[in-house]
C-alpha positions as CSV (number, residue, x, y, z in Angstrom):
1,X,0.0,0.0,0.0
2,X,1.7,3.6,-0.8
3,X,2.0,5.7,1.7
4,X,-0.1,8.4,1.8
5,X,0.7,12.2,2.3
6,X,-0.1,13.4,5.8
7,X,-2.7,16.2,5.6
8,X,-0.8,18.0,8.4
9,X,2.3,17.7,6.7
10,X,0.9,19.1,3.0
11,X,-0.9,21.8,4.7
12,X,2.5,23.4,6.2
13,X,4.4,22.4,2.7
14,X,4.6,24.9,0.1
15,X,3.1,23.7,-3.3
16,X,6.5,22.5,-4.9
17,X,7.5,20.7,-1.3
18,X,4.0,19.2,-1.6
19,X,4.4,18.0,-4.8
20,X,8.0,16.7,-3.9
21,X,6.9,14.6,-1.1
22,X,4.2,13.3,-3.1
23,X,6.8,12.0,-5.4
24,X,9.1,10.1,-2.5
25,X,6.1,8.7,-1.1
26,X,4.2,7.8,-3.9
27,X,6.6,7.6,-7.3
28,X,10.0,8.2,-6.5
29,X,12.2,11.5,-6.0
30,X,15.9,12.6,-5.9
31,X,18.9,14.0,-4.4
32,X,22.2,14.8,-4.4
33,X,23.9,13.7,-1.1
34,X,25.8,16.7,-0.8
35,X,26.4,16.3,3.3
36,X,27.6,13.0,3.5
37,X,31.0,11.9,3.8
38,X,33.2,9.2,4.0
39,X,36.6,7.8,6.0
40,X,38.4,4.7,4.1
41,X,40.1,2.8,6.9
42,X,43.1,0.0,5.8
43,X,45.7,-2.1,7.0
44,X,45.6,-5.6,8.4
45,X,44.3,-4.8,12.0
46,X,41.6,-2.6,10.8
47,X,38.6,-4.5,11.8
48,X,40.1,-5.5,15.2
49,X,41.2,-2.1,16.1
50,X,38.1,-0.5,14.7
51,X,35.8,-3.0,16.5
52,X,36.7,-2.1,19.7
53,X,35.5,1.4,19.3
54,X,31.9,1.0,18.0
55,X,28.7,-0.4,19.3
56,X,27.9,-3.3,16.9
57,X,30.2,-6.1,15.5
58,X,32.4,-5.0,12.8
59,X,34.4,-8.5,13.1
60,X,31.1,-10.0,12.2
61,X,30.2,-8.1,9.3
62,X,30.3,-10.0,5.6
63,X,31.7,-8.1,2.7
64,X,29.3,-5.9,0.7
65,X,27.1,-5.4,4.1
66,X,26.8,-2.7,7.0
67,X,25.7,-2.0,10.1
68,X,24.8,1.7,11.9
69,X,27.2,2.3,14.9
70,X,28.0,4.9,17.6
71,X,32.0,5.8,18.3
72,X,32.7,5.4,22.3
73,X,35.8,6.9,23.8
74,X,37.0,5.2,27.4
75,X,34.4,6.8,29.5
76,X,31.7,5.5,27.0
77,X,30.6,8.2,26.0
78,X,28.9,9.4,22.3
79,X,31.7,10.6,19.8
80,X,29.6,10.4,16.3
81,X,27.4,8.0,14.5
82,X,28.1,6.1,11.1
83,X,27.3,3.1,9.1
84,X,30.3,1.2,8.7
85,X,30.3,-1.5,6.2
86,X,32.8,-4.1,4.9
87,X,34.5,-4.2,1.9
88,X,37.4,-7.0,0.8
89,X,40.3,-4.7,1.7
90,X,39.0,-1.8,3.9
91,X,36.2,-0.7,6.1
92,X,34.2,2.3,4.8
93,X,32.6,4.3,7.3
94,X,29.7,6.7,5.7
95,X,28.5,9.3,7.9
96,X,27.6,13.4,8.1
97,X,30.6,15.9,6.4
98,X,30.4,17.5,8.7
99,X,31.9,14.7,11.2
100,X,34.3,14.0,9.4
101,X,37.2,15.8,11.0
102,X,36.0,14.9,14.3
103,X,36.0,11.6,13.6
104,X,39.5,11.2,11.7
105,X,41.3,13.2,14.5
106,X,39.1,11.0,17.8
107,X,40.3,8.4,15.4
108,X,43.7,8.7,14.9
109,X,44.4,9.3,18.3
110,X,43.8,5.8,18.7
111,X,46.3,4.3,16.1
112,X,49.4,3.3,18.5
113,X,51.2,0.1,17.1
114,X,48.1,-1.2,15.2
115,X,48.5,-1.7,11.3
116,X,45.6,0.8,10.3
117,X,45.6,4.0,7.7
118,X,42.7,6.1,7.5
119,X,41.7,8.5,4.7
120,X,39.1,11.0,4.0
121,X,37.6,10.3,0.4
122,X,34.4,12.3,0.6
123,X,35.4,13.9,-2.4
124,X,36.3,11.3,-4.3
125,X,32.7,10.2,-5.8
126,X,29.4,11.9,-6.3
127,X,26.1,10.6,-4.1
128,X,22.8,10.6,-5.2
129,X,19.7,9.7,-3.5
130,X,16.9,7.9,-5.0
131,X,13.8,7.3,-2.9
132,X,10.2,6.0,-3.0
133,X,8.0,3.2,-3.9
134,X,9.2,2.8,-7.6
135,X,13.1,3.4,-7.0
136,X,13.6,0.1,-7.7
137,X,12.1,-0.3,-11.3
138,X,13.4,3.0,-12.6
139,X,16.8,1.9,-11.6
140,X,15.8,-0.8,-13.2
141,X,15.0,0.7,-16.4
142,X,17.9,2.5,-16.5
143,X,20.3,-0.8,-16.5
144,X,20.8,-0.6,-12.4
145,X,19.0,-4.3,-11.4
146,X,19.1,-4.3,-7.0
147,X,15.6,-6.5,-6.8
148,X,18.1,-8.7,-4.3
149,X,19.9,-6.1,-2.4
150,X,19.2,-6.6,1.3
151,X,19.2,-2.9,3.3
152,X,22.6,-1.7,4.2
153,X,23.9,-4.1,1.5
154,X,26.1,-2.7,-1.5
155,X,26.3,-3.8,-4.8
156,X,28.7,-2.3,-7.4
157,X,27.6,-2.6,-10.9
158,X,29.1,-0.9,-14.5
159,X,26.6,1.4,-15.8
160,X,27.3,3.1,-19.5
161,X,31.1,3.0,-19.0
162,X,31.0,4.0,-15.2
163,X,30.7,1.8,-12.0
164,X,27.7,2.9,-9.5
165,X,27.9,1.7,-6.2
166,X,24.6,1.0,-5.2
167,X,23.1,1.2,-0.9
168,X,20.0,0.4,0.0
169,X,19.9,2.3,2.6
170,X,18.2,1.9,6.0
171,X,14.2,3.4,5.5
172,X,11.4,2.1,7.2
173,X,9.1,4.1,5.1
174,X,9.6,3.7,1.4
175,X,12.7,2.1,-0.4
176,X,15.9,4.2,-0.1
177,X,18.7,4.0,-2.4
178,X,21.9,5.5,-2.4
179,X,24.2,5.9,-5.9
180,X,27.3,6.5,-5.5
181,X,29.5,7.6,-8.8
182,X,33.0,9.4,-10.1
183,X,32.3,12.7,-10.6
184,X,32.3,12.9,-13.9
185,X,29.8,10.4,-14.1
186,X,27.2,11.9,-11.5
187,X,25.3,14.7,-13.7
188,X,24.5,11.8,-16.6
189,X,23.2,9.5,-14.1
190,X,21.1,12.2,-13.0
191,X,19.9,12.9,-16.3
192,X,19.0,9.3,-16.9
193,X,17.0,8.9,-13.5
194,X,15.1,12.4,-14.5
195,X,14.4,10.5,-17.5
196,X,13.3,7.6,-16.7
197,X,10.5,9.9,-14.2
198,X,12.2,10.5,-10.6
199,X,11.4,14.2,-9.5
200,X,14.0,16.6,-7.8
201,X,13.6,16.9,-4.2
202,X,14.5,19.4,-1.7
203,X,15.9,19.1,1.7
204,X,12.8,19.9,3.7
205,X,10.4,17.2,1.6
206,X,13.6,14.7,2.5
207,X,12.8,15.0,6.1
């Protein structure tokens, strides 16, 4: 059953923000994922020396798969919050840009004798959102097939000449899917998901 649009909600939205949260809650609506960022952690005692610092197993995480976690100092208290997931030779840990340098400096503190190298490659790709009840058949239509990808699962997959890495991302509400894509890349995979009938969305229909 599609979710329908709350009349308290569209009675507060402007005409365009009613109109975008139509789309995510009945079609499908995008994004660029401008705030988000990213820390590339490697070496051979990363997922040791990372586990002991977050509040769900990263030892028991399977490659291509993630889980949402809270960093602890000693006292136990709160640094950030992420989604770390595994990948054959690293541990990606996605969370807000504007963590990031907290993070990598609470972080590195902790890197004594331990074979681990972090790295901030926020800027290295381009995210975009894709959200609603139809994501997954206009990804589909454009040549991106996910009908199998569990949530916080990753698939990468080559997509007219570039690789997407695709996220289904946590959403209780409608599917969520994040792309993620070279730079170069990003504004023709835009193109072909305002093609194929996705609808721009703003930041306040997105919450």
């Amino acid at each position: 059953m599609t979710p329908p649009v709350q009349p308290e909600i569209a009675a507060t939205a402007s005409p365009v923000e009613a109109s975008q949260l139509a789309a995510l809650l009945q079609h499908a609506g995008l994004s660029r994922l401008d705030q988000t960022g990213w820390i590339r952690v490697t070496g051979g005692d990363r997922v040791r020396w990372l586990n002991g610092m977050v509040t769900n197993s990263v030892q028991q995480l399977q490659s291509g798969h993630g889980a949402y976690n809270f960093f602890l100092n000693a006292q136990g208290r709160i640094q950030g919050d992420a989604i770390v997931f595994a990948q054959p030779e690293s541990l990606l840990i996605e969370t807000t840009s504007t963590q990031i340098s907290t993070l990598l400096a609470f972080l590195d503190r902790f890197i004594i004798m331990d074979d681990v190298e972090l790295a901030d490659t926020t800027q290295s790709r381009s995210g975009i959102l894709v959200a609603g009840p139809a994501s997954s058949s206009l990804l589909a239509e454009i040549g991106l097939k996910i009908e199998n990808l569990g949530p916080l699962s990753t698939q990468t997959i080559s997509w007219d000449g570039a690789t997407v890495t695709v996220i289904h991302a946590y959403s209780p509400l409608v599917p969520r899917f994040e792309l993620w894509i070279d730079l170069q890349y990003a504004d023709k995979l835009v193109d072909a998901l305002r093609r194929a009938g996705t609808s721009l969305c703003g930041p306040q229909a997105l919450e």
